[in-house]
C-alpha positions in Angstrom: 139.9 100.9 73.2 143.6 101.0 73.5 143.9 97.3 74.1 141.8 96.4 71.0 144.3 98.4 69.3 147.4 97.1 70.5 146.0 93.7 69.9 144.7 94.0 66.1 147.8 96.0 65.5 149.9 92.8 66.3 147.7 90.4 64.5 148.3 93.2 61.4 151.9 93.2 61.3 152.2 88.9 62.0 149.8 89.2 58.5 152.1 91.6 56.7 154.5 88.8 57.2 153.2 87.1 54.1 153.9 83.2 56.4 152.3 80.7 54.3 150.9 79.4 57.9 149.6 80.8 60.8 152.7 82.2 62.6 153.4 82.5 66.1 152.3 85.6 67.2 154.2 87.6 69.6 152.1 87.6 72.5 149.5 91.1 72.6 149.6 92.7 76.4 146.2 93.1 78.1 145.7 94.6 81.5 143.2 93.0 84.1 140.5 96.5 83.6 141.2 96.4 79.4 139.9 92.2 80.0 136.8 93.6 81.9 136.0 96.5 79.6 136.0 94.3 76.6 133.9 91.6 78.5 131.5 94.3 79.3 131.3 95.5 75.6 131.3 92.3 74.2 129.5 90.2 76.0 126.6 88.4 74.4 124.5 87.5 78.3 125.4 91.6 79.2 123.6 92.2 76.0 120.6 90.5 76.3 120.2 91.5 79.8 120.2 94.8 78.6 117.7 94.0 76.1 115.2 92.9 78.9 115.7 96.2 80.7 115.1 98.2 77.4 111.7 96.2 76.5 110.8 96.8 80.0 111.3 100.6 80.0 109.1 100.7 76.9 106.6 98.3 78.9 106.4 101.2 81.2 105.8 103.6 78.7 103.1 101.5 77.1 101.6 101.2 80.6 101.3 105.2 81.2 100.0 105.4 77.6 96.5 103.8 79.5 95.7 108.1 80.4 96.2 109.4 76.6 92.9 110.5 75.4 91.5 108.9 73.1 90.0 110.1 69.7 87.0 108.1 68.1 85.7 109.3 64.5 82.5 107.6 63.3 81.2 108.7 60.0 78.1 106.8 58.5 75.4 107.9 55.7 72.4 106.2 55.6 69.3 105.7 52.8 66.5 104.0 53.7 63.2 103.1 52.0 60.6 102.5 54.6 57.3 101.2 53.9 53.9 102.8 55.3 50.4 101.7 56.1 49.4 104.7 57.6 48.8 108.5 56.5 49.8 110.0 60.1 53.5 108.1 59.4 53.9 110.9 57.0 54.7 108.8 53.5 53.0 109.1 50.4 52.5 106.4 48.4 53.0 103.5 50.8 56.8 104.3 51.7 59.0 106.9 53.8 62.2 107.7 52.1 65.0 109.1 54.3 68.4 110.0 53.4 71.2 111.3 56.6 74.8 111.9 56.9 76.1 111.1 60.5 79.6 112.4 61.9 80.4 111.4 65.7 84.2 112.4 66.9 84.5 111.7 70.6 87.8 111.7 73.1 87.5 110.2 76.0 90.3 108.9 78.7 91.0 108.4 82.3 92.4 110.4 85.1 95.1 109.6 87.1 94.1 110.0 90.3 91.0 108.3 91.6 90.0 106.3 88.4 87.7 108.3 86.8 86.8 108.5 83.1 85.5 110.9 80.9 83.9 111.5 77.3 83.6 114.2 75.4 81.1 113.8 72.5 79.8 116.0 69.5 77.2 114.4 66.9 76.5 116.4 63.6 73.6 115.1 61.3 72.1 116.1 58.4 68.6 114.4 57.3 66.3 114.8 54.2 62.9 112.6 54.4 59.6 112.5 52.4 58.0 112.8 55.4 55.0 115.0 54.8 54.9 116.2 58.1 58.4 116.9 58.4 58.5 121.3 59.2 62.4 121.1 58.1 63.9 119.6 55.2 66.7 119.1 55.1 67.2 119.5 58.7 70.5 119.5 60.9 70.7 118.4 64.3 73.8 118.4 66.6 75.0 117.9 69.8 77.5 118.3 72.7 77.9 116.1 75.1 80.7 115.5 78.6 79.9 112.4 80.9 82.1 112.1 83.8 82.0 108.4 85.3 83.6 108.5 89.3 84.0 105.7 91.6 83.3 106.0 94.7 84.5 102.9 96.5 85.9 100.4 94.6 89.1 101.7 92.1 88.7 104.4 93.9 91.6 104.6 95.9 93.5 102.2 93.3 92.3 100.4 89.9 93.6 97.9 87.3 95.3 100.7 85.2 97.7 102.4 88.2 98.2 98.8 89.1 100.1 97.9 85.5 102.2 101.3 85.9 103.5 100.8 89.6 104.1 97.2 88.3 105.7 98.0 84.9 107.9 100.6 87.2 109.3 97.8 89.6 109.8 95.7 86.5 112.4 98.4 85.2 113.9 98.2 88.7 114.1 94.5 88.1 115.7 94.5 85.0 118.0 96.5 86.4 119.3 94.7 89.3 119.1 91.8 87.0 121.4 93.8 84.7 123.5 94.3 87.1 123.8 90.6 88.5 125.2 89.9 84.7 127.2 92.4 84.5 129.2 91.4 87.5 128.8 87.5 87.0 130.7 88.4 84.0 132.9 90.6 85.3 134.0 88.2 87.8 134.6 85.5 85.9 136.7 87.3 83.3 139.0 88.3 86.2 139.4 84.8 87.7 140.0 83.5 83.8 142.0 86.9 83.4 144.2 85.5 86.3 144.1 82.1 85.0 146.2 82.6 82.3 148.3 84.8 83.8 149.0 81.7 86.2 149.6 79.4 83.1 152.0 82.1 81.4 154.4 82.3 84.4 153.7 78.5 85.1 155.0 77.7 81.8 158.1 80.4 82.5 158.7 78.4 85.9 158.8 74.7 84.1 160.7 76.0 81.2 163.3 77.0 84.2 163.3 73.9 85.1 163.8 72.2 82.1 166.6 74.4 81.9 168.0 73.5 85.1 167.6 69.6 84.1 169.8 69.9 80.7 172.4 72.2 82.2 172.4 69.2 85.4 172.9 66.8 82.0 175.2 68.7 80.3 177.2 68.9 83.8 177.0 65.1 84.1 178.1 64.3 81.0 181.3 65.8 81.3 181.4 64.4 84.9 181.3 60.9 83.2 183.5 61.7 80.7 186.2 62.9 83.2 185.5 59.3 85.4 184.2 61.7 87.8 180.3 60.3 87.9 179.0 56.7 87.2 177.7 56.6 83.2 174.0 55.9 85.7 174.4 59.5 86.4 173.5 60.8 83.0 170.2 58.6 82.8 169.1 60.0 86.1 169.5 63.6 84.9 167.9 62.0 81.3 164.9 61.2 82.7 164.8 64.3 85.2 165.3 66.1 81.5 162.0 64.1 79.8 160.0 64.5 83.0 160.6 68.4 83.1 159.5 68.4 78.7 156.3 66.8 80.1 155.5 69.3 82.5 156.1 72.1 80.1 154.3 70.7 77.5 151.1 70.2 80.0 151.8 73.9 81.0 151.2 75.8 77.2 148.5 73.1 76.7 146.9 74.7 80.1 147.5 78.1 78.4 145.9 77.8 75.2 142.5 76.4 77.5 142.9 79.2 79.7 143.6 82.0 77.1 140.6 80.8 75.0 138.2 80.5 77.9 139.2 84.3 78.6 138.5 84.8 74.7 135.4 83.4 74.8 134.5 86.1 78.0 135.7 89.3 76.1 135.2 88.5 72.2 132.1 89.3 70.8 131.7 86.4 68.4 133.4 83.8 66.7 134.7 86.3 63.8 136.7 88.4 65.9 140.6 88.5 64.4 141.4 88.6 68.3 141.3 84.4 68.4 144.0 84.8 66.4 146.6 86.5 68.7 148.1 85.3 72.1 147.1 87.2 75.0 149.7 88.4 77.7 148.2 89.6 81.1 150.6 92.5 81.6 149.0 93.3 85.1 150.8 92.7 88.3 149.8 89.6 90.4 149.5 91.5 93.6 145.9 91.7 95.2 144.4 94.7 96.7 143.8 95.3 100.1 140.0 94.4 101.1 138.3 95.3 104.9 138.1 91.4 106.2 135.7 92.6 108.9 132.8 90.3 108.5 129.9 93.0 109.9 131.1 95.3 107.8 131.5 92.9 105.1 127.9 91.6 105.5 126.6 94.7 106.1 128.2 95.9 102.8 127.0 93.1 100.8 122.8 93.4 102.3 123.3 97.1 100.9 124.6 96.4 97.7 123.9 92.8 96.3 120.9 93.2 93.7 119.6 89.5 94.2 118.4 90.6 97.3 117.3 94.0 95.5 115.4 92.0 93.2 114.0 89.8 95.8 113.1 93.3 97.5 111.4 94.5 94.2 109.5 91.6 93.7 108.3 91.9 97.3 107.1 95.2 96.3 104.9 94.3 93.4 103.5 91.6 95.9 102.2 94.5 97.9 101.2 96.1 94.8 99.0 92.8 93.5 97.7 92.7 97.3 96.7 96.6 97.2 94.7 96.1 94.4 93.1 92.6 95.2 91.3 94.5 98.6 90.3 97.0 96.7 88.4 95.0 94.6 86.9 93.3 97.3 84.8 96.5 97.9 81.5 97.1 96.4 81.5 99.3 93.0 79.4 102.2 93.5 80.3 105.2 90.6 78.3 108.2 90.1 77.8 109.5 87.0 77.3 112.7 85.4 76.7 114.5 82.0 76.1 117.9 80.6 74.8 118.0 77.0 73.8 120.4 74.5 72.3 120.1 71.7 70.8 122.1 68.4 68.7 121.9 65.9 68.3 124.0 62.2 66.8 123.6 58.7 65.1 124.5 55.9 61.3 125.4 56.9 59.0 122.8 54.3 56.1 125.2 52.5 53.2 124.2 50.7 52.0 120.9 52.2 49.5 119.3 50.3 48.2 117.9 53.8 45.0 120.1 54.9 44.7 121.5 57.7 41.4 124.4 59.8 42.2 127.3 57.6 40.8 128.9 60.9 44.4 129.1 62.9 45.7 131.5 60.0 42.4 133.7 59.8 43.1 134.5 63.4 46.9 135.2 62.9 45.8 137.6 59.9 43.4 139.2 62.0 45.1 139.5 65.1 47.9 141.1 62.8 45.2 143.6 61.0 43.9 144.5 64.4 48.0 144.9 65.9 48.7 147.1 63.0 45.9 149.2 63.4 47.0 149.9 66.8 50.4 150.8 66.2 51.6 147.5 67.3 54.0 145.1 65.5 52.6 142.3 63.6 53.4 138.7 65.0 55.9 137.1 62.6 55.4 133.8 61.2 56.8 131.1 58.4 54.0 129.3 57.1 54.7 125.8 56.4 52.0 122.9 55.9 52.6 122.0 59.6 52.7 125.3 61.6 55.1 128.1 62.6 58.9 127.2 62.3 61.2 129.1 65.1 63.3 132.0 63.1 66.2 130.4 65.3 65.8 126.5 63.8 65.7 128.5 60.1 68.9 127.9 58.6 71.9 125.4 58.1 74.3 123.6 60.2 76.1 127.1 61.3 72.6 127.9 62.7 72.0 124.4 64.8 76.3 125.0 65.8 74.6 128.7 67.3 72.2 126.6 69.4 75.4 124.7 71.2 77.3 127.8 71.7 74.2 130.0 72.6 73.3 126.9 75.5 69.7 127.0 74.1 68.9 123.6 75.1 71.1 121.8 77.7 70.3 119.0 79.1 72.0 117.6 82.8 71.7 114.3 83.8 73.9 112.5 86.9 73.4 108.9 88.8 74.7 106.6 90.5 75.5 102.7 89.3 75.9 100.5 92.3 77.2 96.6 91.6 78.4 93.9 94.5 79.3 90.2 93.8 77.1 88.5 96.0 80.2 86.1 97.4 82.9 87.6 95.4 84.9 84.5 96.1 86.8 85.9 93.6 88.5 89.0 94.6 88.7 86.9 98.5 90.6 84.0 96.6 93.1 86.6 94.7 93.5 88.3 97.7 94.5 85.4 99.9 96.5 83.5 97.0 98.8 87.3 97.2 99.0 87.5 101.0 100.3 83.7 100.3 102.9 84.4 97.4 104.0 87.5 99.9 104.9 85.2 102.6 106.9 82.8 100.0 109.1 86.1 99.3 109.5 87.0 103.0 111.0 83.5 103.3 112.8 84.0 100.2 114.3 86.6 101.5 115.4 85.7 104.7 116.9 82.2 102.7 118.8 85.0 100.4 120.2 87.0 103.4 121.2 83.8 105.2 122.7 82.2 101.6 125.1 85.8 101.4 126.2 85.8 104.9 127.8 82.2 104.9 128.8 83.8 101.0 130.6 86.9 102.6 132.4 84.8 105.4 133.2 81.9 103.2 135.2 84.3 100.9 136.1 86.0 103.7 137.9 82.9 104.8 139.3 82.3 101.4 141.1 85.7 101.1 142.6 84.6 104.7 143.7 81.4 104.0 144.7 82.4 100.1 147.0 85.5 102.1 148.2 83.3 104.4 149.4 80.2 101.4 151.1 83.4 99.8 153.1 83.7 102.5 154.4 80.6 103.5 154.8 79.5 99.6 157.2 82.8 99.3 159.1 81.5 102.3 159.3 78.2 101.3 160.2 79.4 97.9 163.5 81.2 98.6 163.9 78.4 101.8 164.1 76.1 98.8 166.0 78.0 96.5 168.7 78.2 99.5 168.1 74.9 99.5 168.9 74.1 96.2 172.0 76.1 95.7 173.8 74.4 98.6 173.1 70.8 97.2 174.5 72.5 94.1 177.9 73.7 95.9 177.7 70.8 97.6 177.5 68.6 94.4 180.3 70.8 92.8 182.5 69.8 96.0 182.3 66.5 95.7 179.9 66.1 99.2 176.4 65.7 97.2 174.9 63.1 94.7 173.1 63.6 91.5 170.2 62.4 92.8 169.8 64.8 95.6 170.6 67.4 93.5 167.9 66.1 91.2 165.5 66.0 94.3 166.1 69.8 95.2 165.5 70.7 91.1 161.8 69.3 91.5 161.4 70.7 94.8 162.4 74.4 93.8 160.5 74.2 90.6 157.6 72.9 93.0 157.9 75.6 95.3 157.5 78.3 92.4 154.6 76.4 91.0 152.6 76.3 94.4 153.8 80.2 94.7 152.9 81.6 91.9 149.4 79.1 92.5 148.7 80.5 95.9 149.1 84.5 94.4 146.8 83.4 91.7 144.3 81.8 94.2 144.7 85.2 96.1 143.7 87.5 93.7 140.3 85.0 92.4 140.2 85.1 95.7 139.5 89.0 96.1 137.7 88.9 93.3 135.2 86.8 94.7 135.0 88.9 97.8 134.4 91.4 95.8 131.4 89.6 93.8 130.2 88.4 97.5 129.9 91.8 98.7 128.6 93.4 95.7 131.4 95.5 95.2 132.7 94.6 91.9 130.9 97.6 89.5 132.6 99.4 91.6 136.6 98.0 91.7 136.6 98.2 87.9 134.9 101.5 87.4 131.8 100.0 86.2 128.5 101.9 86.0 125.4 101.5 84.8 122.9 103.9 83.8 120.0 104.9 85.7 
């Protein structure tokens, strides 16, 4: 920033002085828009604000993260020693010794629209038992499954989850407006405390004038006494018109070093800056723009663009939102439910079991396949096992159970309906009512907010006229006075005045430049608060903030 430049280039070169103590810096120039783009930079209640609006753009984001999908990964193995009392259990000596690997990933999620959910599910196992009756060991089983949960009434139409995203939404609105109320708060009062100082810089110009007046009026009196022209009384009037004047101007620089460090502490950004260090000169001129005074088009301006209201608008909004939701739940829950699985199985067929079974099964297999081959027919294949015939399709390893998924050998369809209603649900009625009650709080809130700007708008309104209209007669009564003053002066000169009435028009003149340059001062705050009043002030300066 050019300003920042000028500014740390003068503190440079006062440094490069090598002064043993801090010298008196030339005062730095700063213009009324550098003051407010340093304030806007700097500012540490600008900054936070736009913290809060950051935290609640990622709030948002964290809300819409509720519809990722999910991925679960279980992975357990098992062995287990079981004991038996029985031979049908399948264990030999007294216990059943099993052994299994178990791997379970899943996703599942939410949809967006109509709050549904859904899982997607795949189970791979592989088991190895001393189960004497087992046909496959080791065997692998596996399974594919996708549930789809729907409801049908309540979170149907809205749900918990969209709630927290429409909310987290008008939060970021929120944070804006909010923003933006700091931002011109800010803004505002660096330009009255911009114009501050420049009223304590000229008023210290104006009293050193008249200090100046005072000793050339002693300096004239002196001589007059000297001559026998004047009374020696003459001399201690314009002595003590002399000390009164050093008063003044001493209260005027203290007034300048308040006002200058009450506009430092609006554009610095902390205590470290080498800006404290150098005086500031506002370099911009004292004349205030011109502003519509209409007040309907002033009030209407300000109901369109002041963000309290926008925030009080906003939060109205999430009321609806919390209300939306709150009859919704008052609804019964009634989902349906629906899942398609499918599932496999393979393994390694078990031969020669010691358990004994009719021999008479496999006579007939041998001599149905004697009798088949005699007739030119195919045999009937088998696996013999201690247990029966295994399935050439379950003979194999976990590429063989996959092929019973893919090849939808054995699905399974399932779908229902799960029906649930509070029997008072006093709740959802007492949430419902306490949000219809909180909306009415914000409609009055409102209407107190609308009536608080329009007195606002025409009260600066006001201000700007009567600060205009103080300009005007002060200038008059400036040069009236100044007139004034140089005729008592001629007058004096002739011989047809006194000192003291001289004296008299000295304070007055001085006076009427004081209250002058006070009412152009009060003008421009003045416009600035009109501005502020009718939301207007991003937009005087230049100011924007992002979307």
């Amino acid at each position: 920033m050019r300003n920042v430049a000028v500014i740390l280039a003068v503190l440079a070169a006062a440094s490069s002085a090598g002064a043993q103590q801090t010298p008196l810096l030339r005062p730095a120039p700063l213009t009324v828009q550098e003051a407010v783009q340093m304030a806007v930079t700097a500012n540490k209640n600008i900054a936070a604000a736009d913290f809060d609006r950051t935290e609640a753009e990622q709030r948002l984001l964290a809300a819409r993260g509720a519809y990722e999908p999910h991925l679960l990964v279980e992975a357990t193995r098992r062995r287990a020693n079981i004991p038996v009392a029985s031979l049908v259990l399948g264990g030999s000596d007294g216990r059943l010794v099993e052994t299994d690997f178990i791997a379970s990933p899943s996703i599942v999620g939410l949809f967006p629209k109509w709050g549904g959910a859904y899982e997607v599910g795949f189970v791979s196992a592989r088991l190895r038992t001393s189960d004497l009756f087992a046909t496959l060991n080791p065997q692998y089983s596996t399974s594919l499954t996708a549930t789809l949960t729907q409801p049908l009434l309540r979170r149907f139409r809205f749900d918990e989850t969209r709630r927290e995203i429409a909310v987290a939404q008008q939060n970021v609105n929120l944070s804006k407006d909010a923003f933006r109320v700091v931002v011109m708060d800010t803004v505002t009062e660096a330009v009255r405390n911009y114009w501050e100082l420049a009223y304590a810089r000229s008023n210290v110009e104006i009293q050193q004038e008249g200090l100046r007046l005072a000793e050339r009026q002693l300096e004239s009196n002196r001589r007059a006494v000297d001559e026998g022209l004047l009374a020696p009384v003459a001399v201690v009037e314009a002595q003590v018109q002399v000390e009164t004047f050093q008063q003044t101007l001493a209260e005027a620089r203290q007034q300048v070093q308040v006002a200058e460090n009450q506009l430092k502490q609006r554009i610095l950004a902390d205590r470290s800056s080498p800006i404290w260090s150098v005086a500031l000169d506002p370099s911009s001129p004292t004349v205030a723009a011109d502003v519509n005074l209409d007040p309907g088009d002033a009030v209407a301006t300000a109901m369109a663009k002041r963000p309290e209201l926008k925030q009080l608008n906003t939060q109205a909004e999430i009321n609806r939102i919390d209300t939306r939701l709150f009859r919704e739940l008052k609804r019964p829950q009634l989902d349906i439910v629906a899942s398609y699985g499918l599932a496999g199985l393979a393994g390694a067929p078990v031969t020669g079991s010691p358990i004994l079974f009719d021999v008479g099964d496999q006579a007939l297999l041998e001599r149905v396949n004697a009798l088949s081959i005699a007739a030119g027919l195919t045999p009937l294949p088998a696996e013999e096992t201690g247990l029966g015939v295994v399935p050439p399709f379950m003979t194999g390893g976990l590429g063989r159970s996959l092929g019973s998924i893919f090849g939808l050998d054995f699905p399974t369809t399932r779908i229902g309906f799960v029906f649930s209603m509070p029997l008072f649900n006093r709740t959802a009625e007492a949430n419902l009512e306490a949000s219809i009650t909180a909306g009415r709080r914000l409609a009055a809130e409102t209407d107190s907010m609308e009536l608080e700007i329009e007195a606002e708008v025409r009260n600066t309104i006001a201000a700007v006229t009567s600060a205009r209209e103080r300009l005007s007669a002060a200038e008059r009564q400036e040069r009236a006075t100044l007139e004034q003053y140089e005729s008592e002066q001629r007058r004096f000169n002739s011989g047809l005045s006194s000192v003291f009435l001289v004296l008299v028009r000295q304070i007055q003149l001085i006076a009427a430049r004081t209250r002058a340059l006070r009412a152009r001062i009060d003008h421009l705050q003045a416009v600035a608060d009109y501005h502020r009043a009718t939301g207007q002030t991003l937009d005087v300066y230049g100011i924007r903030v992002r979307p």
